[in-house]
Backbone bond lengths (Angstrom), bond angles and torsions (degrees), N, CA, C in turn:
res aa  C-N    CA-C-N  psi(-1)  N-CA   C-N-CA  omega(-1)  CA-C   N-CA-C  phi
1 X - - - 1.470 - - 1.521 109.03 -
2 X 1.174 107.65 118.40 1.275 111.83 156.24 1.711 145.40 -25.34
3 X 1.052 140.16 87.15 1.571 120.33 176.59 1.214 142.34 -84.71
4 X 1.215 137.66 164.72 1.239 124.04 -147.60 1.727 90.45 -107.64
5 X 1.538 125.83 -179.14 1.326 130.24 -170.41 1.203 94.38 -78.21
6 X 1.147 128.16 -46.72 1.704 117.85 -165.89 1.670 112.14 -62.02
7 X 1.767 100.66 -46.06 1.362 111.06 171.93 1.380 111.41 -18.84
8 X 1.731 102.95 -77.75 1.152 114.60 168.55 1.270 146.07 -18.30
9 X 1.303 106.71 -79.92 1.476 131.81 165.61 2.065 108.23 -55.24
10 X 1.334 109.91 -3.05 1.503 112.97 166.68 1.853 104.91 -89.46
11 X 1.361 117.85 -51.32 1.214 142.07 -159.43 1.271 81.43 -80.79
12 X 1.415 156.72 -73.54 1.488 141.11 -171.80 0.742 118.54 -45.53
13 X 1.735 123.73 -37.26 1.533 129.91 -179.52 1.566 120.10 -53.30
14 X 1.962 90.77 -51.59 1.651 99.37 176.00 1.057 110.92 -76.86
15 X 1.370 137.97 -16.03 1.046 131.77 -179.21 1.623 107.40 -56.65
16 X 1.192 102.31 -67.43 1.798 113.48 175.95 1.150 119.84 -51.60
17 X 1.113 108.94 -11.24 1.938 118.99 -170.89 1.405 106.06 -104.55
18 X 1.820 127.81 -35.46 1.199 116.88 160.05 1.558 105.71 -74.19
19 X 1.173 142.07 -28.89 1.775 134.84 -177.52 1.465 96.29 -74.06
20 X 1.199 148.13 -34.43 1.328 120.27 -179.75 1.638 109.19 -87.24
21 X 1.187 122.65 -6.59 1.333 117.01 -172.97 1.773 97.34 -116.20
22 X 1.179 138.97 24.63 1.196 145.59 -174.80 1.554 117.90 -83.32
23 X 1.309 85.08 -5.32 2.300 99.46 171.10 0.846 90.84 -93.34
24 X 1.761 142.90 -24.10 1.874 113.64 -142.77 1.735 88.77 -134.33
25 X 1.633 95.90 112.01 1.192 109.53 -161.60 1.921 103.63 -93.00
26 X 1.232 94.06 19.25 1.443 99.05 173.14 1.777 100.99 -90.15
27 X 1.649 133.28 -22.67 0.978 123.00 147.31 1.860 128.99 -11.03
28 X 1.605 123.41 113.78 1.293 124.05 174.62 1.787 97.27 -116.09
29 X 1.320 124.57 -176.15 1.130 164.00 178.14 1.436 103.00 -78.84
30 X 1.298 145.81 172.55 1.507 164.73 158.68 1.369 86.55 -100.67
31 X 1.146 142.29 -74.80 1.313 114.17 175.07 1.551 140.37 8.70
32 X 2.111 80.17 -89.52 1.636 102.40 -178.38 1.697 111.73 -52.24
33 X 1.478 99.80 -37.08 1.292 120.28 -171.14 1.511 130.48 -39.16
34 X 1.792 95.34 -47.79 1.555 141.71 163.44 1.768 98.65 -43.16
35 X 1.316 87.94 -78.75 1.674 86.33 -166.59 1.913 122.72 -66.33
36 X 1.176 97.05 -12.46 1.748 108.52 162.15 1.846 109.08 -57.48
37 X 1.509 112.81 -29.22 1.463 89.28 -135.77 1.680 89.95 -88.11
38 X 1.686 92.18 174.29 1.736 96.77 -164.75 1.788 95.25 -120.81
39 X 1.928 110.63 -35.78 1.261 101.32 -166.19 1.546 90.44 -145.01
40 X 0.873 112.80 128.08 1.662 118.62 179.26 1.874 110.10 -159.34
41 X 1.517 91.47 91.37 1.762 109.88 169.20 1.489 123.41 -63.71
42 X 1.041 115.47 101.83 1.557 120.52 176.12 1.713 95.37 -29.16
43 X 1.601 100.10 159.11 1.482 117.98 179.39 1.567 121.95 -90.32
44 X 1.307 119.30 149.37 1.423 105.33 -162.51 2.121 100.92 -84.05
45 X 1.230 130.59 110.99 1.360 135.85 -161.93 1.970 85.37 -54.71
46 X 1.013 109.58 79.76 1.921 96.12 141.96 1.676 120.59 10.95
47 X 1.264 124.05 94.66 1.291 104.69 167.59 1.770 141.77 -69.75
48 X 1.513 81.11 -7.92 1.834 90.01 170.49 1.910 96.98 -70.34
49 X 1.243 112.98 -52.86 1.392 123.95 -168.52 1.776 111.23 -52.41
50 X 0.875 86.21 -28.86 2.044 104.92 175.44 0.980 86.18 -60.67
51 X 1.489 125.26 -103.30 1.359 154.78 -134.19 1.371 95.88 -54.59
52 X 1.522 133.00 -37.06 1.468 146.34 177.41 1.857 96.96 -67.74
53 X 1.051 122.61 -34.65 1.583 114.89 178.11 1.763 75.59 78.33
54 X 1.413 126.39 72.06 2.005 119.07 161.12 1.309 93.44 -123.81
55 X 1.135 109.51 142.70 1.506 133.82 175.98 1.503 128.09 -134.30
56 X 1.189 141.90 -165.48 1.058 123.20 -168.27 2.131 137.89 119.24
57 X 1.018 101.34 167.34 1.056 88.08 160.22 1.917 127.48 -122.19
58 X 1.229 118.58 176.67 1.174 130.69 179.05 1.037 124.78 -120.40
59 X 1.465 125.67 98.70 2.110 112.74 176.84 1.627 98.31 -106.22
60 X 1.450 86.45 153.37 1.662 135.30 -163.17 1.377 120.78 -138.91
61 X 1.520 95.47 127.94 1.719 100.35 -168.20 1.660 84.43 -91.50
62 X 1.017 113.48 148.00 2.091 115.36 -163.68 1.574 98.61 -137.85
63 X 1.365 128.74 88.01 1.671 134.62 172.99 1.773 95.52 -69.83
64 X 1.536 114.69 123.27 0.921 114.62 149.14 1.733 136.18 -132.32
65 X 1.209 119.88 157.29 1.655 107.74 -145.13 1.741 108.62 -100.78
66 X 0.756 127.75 -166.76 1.658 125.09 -171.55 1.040 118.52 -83.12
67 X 1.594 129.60 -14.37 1.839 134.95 137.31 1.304 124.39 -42.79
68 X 1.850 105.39 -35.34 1.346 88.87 -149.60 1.268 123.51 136.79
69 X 1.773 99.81 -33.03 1.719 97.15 -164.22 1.470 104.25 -117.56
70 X 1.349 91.07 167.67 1.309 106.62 -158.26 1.932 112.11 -65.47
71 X 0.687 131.35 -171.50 1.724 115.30 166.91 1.428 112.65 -171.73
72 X 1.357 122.40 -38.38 1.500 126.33 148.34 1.593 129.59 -119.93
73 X 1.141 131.12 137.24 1.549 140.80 166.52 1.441 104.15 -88.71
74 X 0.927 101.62 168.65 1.966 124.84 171.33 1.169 132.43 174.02
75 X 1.398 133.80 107.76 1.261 128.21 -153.70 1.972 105.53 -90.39
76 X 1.206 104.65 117.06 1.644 100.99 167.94 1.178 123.12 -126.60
77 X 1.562 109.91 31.04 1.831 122.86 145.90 1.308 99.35 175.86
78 X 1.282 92.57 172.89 1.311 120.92 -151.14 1.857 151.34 106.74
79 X 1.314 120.76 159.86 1.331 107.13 -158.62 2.093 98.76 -69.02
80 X 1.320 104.55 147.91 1.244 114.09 -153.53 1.522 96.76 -75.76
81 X 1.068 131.58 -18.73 1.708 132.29 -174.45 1.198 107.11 -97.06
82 X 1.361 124.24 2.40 1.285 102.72 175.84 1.371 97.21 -134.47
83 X 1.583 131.66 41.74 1.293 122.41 -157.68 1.850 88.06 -102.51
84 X 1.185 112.26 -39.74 1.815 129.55 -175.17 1.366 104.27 -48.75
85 X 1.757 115.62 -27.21 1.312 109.41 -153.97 1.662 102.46 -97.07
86 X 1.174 99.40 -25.97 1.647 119.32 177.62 1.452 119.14 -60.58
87 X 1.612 99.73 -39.42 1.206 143.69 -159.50 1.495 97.46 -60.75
88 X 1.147 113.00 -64.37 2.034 145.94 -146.46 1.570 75.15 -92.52
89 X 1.163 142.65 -64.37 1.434 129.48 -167.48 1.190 128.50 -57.95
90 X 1.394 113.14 -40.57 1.604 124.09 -172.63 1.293 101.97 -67.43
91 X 1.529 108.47 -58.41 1.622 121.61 168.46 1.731 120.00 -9.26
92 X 1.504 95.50 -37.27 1.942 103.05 178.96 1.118 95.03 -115.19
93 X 1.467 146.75 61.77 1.332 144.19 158.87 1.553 88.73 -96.71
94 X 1.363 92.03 146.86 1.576 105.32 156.45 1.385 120.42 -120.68
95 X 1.229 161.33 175.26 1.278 163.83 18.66 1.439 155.03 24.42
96 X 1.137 112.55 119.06 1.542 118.54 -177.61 1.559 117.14 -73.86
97 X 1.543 110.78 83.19 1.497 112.27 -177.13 1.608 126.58 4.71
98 X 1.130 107.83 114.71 1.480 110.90 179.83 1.590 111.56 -65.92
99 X 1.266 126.27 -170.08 1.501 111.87 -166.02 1.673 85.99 -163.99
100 X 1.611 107.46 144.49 1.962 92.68 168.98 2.162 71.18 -157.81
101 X 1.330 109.20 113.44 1.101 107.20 -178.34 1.125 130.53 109.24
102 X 1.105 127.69 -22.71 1.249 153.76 -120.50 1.733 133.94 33.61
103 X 1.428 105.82 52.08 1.498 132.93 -154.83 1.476 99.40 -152.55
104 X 1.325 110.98 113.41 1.533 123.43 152.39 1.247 132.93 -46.27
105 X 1.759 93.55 121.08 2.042 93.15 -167.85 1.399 89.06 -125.89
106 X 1.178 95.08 167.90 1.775 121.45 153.02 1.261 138.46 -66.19
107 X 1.490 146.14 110.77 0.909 109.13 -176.13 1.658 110.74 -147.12
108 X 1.711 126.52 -147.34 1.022 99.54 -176.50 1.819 99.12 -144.75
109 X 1.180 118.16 161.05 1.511 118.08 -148.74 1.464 95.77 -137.14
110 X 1.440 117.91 133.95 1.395 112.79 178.69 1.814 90.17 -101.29
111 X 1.201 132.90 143.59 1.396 141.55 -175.69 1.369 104.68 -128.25
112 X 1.436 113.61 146.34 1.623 128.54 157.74 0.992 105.81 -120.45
113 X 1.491 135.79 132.18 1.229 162.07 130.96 1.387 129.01 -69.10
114 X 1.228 104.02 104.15 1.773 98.10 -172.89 1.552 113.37 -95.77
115 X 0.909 146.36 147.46 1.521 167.43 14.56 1.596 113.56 74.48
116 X 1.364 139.08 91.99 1.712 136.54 178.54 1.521 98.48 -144.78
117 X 2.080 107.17 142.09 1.210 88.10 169.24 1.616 78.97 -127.96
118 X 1.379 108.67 20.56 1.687 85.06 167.92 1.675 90.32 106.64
119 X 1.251 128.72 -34.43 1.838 128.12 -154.29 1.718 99.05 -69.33
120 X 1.676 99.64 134.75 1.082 122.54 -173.38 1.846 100.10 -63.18
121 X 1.646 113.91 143.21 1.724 87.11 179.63 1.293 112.15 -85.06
122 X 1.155 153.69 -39.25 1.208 134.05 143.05 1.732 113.06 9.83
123 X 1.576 105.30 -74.31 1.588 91.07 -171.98 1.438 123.39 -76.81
124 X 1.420 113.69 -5.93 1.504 134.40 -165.28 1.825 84.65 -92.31
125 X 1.003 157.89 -66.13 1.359 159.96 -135.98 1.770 78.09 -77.93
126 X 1.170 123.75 -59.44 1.659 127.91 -151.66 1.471 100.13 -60.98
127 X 1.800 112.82 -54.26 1.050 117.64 164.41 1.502 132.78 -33.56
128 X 1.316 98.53 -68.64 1.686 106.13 166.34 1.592 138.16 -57.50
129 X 1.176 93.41 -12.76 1.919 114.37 -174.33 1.878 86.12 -78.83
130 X 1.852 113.55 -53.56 1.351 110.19 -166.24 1.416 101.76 -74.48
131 X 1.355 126.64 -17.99 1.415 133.48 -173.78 1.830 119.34 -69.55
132 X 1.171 97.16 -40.92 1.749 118.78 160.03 1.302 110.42 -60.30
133 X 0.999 135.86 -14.53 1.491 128.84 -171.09 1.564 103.96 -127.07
134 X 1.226 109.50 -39.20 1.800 98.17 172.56 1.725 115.31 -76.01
135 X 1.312 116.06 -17.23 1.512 126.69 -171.60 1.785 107.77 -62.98
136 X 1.169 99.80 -67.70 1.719 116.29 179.27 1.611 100.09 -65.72
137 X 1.472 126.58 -49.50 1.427 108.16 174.55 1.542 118.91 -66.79
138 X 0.955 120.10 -34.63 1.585 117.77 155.04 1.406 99.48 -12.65
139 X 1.142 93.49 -92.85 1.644 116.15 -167.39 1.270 123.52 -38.37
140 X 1.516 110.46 -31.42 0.877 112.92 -177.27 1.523 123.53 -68.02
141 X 1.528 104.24 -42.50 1.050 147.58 -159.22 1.667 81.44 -72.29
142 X 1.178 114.52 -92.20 1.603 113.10 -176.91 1.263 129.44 -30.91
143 X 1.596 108.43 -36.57 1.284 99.10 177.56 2.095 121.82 -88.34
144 X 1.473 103.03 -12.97 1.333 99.21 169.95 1.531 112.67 -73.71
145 X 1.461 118.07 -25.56 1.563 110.34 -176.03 1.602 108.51 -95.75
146 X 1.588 118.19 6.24 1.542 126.75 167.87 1.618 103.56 -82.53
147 X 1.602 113.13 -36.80 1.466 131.26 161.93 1.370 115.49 -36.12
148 X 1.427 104.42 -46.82 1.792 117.53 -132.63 1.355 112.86 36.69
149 X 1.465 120.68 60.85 1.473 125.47 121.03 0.970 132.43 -45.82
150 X 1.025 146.73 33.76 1.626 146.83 -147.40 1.378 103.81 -67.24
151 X 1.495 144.46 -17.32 1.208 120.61 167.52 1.507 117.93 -77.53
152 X 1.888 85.55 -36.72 2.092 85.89 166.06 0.978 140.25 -38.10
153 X 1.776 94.69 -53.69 1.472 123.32 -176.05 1.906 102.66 -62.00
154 X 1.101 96.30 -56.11 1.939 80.49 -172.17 1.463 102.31 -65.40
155 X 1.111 143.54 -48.05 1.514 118.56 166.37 1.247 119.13 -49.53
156 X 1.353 143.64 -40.14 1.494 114.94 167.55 1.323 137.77 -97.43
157 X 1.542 92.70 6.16 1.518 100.41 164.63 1.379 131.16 -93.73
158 X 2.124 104.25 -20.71 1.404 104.72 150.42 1.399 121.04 -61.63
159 X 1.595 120.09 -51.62 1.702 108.94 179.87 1.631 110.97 -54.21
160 X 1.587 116.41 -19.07 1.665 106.17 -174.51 1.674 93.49 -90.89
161 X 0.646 136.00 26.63 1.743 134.05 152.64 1.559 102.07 -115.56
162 X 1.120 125.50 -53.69 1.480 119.25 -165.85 2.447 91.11 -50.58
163 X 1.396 83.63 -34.40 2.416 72.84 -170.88 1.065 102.54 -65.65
164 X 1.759 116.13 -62.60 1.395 126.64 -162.00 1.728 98.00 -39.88
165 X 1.927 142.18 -58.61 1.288 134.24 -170.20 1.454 93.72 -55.11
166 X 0.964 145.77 -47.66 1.425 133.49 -175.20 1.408 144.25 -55.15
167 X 1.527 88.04 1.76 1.913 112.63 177.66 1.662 91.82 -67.74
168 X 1.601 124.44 151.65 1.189 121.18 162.99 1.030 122.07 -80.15
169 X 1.494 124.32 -16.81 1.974 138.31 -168.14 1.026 91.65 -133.92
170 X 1.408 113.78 72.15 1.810 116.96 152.14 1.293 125.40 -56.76
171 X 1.308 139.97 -31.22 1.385 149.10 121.73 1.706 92.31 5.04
172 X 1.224 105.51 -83.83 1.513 107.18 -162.97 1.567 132.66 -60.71
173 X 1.387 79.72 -20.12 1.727 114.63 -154.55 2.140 102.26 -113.07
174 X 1.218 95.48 39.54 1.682 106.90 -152.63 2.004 95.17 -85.90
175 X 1.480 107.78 -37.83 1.292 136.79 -154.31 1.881 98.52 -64.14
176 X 1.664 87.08 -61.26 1.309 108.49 176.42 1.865 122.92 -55.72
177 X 1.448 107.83 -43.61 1.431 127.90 171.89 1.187 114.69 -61.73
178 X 1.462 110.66 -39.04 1.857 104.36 170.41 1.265 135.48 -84.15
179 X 1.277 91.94 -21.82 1.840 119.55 168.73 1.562 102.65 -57.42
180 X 1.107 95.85 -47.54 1.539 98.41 -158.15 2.047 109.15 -77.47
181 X 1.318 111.04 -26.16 1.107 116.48 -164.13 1.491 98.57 -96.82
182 X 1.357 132.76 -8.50 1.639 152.10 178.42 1.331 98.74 -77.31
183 X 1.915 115.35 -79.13 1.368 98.94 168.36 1.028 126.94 -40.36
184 X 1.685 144.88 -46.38 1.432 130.50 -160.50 1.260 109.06 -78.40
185 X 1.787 114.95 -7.71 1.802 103.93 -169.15 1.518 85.50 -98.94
186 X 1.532 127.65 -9.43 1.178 114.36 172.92 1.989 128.58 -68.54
187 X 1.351 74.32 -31.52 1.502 100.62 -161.70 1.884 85.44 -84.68
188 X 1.061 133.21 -72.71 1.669 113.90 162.25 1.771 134.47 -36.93
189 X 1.461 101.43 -22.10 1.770 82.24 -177.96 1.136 93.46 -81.88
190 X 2.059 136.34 -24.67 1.229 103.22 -166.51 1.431 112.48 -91.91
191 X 1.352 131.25 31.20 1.293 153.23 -172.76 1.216 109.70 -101.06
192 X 1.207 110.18 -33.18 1.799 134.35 178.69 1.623 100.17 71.10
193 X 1.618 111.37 39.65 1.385 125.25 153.32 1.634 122.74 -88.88
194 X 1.478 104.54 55.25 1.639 113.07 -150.79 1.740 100.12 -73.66
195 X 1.194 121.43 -36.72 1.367 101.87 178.12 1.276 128.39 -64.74
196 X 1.178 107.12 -29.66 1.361 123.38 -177.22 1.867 113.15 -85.45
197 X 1.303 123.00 -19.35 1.304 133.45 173.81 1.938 100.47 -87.84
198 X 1.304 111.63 -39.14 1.210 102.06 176.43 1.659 124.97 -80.04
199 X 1.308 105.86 -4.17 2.247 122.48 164.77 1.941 72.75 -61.88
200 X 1.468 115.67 -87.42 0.962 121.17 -147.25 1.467 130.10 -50.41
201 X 1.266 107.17 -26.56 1.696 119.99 149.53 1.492 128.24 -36.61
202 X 1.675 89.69 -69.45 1.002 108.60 -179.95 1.964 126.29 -64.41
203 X 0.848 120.13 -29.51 1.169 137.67 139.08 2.024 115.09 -42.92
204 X 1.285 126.43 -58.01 1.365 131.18 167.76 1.619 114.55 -47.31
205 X 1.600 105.44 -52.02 1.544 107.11 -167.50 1.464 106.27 -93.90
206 X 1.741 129.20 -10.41 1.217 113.13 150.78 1.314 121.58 -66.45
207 X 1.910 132.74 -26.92 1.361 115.50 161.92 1.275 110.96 -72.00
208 X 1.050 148.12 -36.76 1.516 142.56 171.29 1.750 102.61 -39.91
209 X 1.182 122.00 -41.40 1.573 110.45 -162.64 1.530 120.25 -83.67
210 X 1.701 86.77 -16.03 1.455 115.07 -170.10 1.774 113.29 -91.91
211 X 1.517 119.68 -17.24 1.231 109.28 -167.90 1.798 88.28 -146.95
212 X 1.202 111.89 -33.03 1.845 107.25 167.21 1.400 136.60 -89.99
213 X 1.639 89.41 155.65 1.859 78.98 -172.10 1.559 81.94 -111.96
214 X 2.061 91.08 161.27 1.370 92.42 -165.67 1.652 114.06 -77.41
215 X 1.336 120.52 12.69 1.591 107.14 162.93 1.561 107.88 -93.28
216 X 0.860 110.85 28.84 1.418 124.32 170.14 2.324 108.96 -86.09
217 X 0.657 92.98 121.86 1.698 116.86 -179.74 1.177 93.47 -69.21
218 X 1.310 146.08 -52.03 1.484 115.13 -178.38 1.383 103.13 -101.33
219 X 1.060 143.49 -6.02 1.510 131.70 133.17 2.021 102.84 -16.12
220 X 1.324 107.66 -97.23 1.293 106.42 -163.46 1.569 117.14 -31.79
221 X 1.460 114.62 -44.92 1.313 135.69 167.25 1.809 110.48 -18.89
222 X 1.222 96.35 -77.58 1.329 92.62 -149.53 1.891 104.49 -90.77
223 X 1.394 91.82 3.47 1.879 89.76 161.95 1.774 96.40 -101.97
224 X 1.284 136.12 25.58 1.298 126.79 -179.94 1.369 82.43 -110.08
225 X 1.196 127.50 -27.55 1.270 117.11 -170.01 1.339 128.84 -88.83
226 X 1.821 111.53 -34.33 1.450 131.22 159.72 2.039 105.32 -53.86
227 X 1.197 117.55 -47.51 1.292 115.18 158.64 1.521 129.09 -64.56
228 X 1.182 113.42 -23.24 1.812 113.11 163.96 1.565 97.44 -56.06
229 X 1.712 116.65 -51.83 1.655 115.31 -121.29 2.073 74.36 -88.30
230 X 1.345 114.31 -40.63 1.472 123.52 -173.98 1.536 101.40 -56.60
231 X 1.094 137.99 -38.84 1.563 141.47 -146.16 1.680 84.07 -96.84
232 X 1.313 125.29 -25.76 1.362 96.15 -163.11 1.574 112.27 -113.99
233 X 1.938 91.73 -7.20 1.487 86.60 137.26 1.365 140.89 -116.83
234 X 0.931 122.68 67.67 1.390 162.32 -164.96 1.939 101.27 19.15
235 X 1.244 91.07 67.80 1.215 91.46 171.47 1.538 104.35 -110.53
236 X 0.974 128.78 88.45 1.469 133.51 -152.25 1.498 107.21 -74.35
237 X 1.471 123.65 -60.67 1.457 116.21 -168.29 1.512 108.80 -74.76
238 X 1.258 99.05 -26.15 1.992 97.52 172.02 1.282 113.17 -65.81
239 X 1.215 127.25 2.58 1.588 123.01 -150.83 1.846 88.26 -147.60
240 X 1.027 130.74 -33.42 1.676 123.83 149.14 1.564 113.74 -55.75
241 X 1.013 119.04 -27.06 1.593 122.28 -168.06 1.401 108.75 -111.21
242 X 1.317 132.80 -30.52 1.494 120.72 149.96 1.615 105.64 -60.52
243 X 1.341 120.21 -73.66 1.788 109.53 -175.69 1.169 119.88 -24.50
244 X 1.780 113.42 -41.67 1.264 115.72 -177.37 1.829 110.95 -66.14
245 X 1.288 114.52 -53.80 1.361 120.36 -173.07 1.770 92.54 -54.41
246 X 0.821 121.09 -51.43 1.688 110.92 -151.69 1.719 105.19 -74.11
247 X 1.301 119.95 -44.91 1.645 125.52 151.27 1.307 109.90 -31.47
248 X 1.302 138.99 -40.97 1.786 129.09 -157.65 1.782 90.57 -104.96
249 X 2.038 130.45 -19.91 1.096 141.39 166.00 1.769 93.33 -56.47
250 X 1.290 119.69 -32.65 1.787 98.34 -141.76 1.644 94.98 -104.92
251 X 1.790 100.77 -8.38 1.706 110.66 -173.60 1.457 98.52 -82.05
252 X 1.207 108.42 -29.79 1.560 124.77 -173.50 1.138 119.86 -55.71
253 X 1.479 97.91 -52.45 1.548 118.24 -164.59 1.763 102.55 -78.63
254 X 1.397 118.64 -32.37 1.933 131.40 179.87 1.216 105.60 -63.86
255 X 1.540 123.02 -34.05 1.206 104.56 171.96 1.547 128.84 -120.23
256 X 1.665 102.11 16.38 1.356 113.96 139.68 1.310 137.78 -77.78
257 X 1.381 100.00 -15.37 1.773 95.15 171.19 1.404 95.32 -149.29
258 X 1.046 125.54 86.49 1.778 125.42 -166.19 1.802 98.44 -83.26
259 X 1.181 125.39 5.31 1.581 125.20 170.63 2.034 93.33 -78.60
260 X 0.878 98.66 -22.52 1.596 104.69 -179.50 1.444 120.69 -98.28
261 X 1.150 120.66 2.12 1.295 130.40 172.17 1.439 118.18 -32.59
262 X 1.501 112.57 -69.51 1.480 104.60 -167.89 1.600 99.69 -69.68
263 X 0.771 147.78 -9.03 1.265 142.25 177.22 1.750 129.55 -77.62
264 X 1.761 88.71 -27.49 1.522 91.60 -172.18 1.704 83.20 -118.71
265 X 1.109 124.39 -12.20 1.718 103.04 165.25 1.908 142.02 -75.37
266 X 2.175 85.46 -12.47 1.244 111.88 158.95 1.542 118.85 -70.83
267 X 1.565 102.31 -34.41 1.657 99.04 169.43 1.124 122.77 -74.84
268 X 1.335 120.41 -13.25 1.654 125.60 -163.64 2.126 85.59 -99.16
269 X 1.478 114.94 -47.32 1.217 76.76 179.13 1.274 125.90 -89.08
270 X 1.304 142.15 6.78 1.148 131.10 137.72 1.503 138.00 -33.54
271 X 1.426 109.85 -45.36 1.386 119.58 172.02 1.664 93.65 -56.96
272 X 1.126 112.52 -82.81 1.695 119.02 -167.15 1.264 99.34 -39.38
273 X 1.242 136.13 -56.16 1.619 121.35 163.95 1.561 113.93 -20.48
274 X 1.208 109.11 -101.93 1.794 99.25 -178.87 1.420 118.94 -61.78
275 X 1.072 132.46 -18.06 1.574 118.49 147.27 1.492 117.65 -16.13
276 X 1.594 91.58 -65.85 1.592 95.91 -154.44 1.548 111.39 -80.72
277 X 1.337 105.95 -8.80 1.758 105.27 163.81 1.441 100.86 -64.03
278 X 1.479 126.43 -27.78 1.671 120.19 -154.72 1.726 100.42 -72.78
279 X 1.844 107.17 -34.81 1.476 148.37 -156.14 1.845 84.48 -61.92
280 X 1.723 95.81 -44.25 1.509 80.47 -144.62 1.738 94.47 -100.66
281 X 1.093 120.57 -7.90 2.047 119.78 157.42 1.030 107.43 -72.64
282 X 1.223 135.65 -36.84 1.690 107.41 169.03 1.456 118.12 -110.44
283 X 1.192 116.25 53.42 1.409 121.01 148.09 1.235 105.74 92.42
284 X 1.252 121.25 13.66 1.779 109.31 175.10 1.635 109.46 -111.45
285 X 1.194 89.52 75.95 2.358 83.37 174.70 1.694 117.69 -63.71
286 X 1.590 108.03 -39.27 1.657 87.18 163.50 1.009 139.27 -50.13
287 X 1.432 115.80 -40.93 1.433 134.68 -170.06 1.086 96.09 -85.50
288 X 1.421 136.48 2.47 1.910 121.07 170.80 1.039 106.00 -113.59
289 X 2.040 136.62 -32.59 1.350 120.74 162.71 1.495 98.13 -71.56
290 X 1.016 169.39 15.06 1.579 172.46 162.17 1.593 94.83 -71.08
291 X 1.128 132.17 -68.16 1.285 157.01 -160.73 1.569 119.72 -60.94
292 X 1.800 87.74 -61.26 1.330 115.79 167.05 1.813 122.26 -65.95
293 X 1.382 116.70 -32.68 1.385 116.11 144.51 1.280 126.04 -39.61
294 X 1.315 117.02 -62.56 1.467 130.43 -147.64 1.640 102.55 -73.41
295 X 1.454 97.45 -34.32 1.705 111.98 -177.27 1.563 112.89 -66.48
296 X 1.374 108.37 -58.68 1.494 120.23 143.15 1.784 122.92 -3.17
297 X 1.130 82.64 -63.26 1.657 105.66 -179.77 1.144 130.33 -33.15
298 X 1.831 90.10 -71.13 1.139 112.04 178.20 1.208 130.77 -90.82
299 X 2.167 110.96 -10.00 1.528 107.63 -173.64 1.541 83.69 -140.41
300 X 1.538 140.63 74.88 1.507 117.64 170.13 1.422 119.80 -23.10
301 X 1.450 120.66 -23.21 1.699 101.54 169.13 1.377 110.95 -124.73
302 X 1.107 95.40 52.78 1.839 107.18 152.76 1.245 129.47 -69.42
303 X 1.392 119.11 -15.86 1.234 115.44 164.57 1.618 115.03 -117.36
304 X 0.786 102.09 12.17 1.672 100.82 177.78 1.231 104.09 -49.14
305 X 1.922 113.76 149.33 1.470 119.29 -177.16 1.662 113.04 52.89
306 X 1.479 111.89 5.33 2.187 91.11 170.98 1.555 104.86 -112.84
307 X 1.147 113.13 25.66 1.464 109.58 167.91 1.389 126.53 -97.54
């Protein structure tokens, strides 16, 4: 019988994984492994990995100790976004003491973890063909406007919108479409192509309204950004009232996932950062050292470079 490439590339894996572990005869089977186990919680599916339509499986070198429990993970294949999720699950596996003698040992377990959302392969191959090409332009894309390349950036942040419309289940594929149309209005306002960065905004924060809730983190995002592209063309109250919405998005989001705090309180004071320049052109100086405190607060270099 024939095998398929992945087959393969599974069977090379173990191959190398039983030859380096071929001294340590505490090595078992996935098999034996199977019928040991006592408690093993499915993995929580990644929601980036959803929204990507990735599936698959995950192998794991799995150390377990003479109780039972687990004590080290390690991923040595599998698709790379969903290796964390596999990861965090196995971690609470338990086991029915292994035995060599009739004496409890340690030992070590090669595991697969599978990954299904059900997608026909037909539509999963189509998916993934457009998935290869928006992944690396992503990146690309992000990292020329982390540059400020801005001529880079609008070339690969226009081709990363021209892929992302090309998903067939945009419905599904909503995450990716707004991402993609955020960077390019990013990568245009600082071009001072503002009408044309603000289509592309605007386009971002109608999927945001349409599929996010506002404690959602890129919720705040991409109305911080429709208010960058508005503020700098002096569209002032449109651009007080996005800052505002995306600030009460980023309060939302701190104490929806407060393990994320410093992360989304750096975004929140950023917003209040240029906020409070907006605070202080039209005539409100309390409300911009008010602002400018609070930002302070939370990022001592929240204002770096706006003086």
């Amino acid at each position: 019988m024939n095998r398929s490439p992945i087959a393969v590339v599974v069977l090379l894996v173990l191959s190398f994984s039983l030859h380096a572990q071929s001294a340590n005869e505490g090595f078992v089977m996935e098999s034996e492994g199977t019928r040991h186990l006592l408690n093993h919680p499915d993995p929580i599916y990644p929601p980036i990995a959803k929204a990507a339509h990735i599936q698959g499986s995950v192998l794991l070198h799995v150390a377990v100790n003479e109780n039972g429990a687990v004590t080290k993970v390690e991923a040595i294949g599998g698709t790379p976004m969903l290796k964390s999720a596999a990861i965090e699950a196995v971690k609470n596996w338990t086991y029915k003491p292994f035995e060599k003698d009739g004496k409890p040992v340690a030992v070590q377990v090669v595991v697969s973890v599978p990954f299904s959302l059900g997608i026909p392969s037909s539509e999963e191959k189509s998916d993934q063909e457009i998935s290869q090409a928006y992944f690396p332009k992503a990146d690309q894309c992000r990292a020329a406007n982390a540059a400020q390349r801005w001529n880079d950036a609008i070339k690969a942040c226009g081709d990363l919108v021209t892929i992302a419309e090309r998903f067939s289940d945009q419905t599904s594929r909503h995450l990716e479409i707004m991402d993609a149309h955020e960077e390019y209005g990013e990568s245009l306002s600082f071009s001072g192509r503002l009408p044309e960065a603000l289509t592309e905004l605007h386009i971002a924060t109608s999927l945001a309204d349409k599929y996010l809730k506002p404690r959602d983190d890129e919720f705040g995002a991409v109305y911080y950004w429709r208010a960058f592209a508005e503020h700098s063309s002096r569209m002032l109250a449109e651009a007080d009232q996005d800052y505002t919405t995306a600030e009460f998005s980023f309060r939302q989001a701190i104490l929806s996932l407060p393990d994320m705090k410093s992360i989304y309180s750096r975004h929140l004071a950023h917003t209040l950062a240029f906020h409070s320049v907006l605070e202080q052109q039209t005539g409100h100086p309390d409300q911009a050292d008010a602002m400018r405190a609070e930002a302070l607060s939370l990022d001592p270099h929240a204002l770096d470079g706006m003086h």
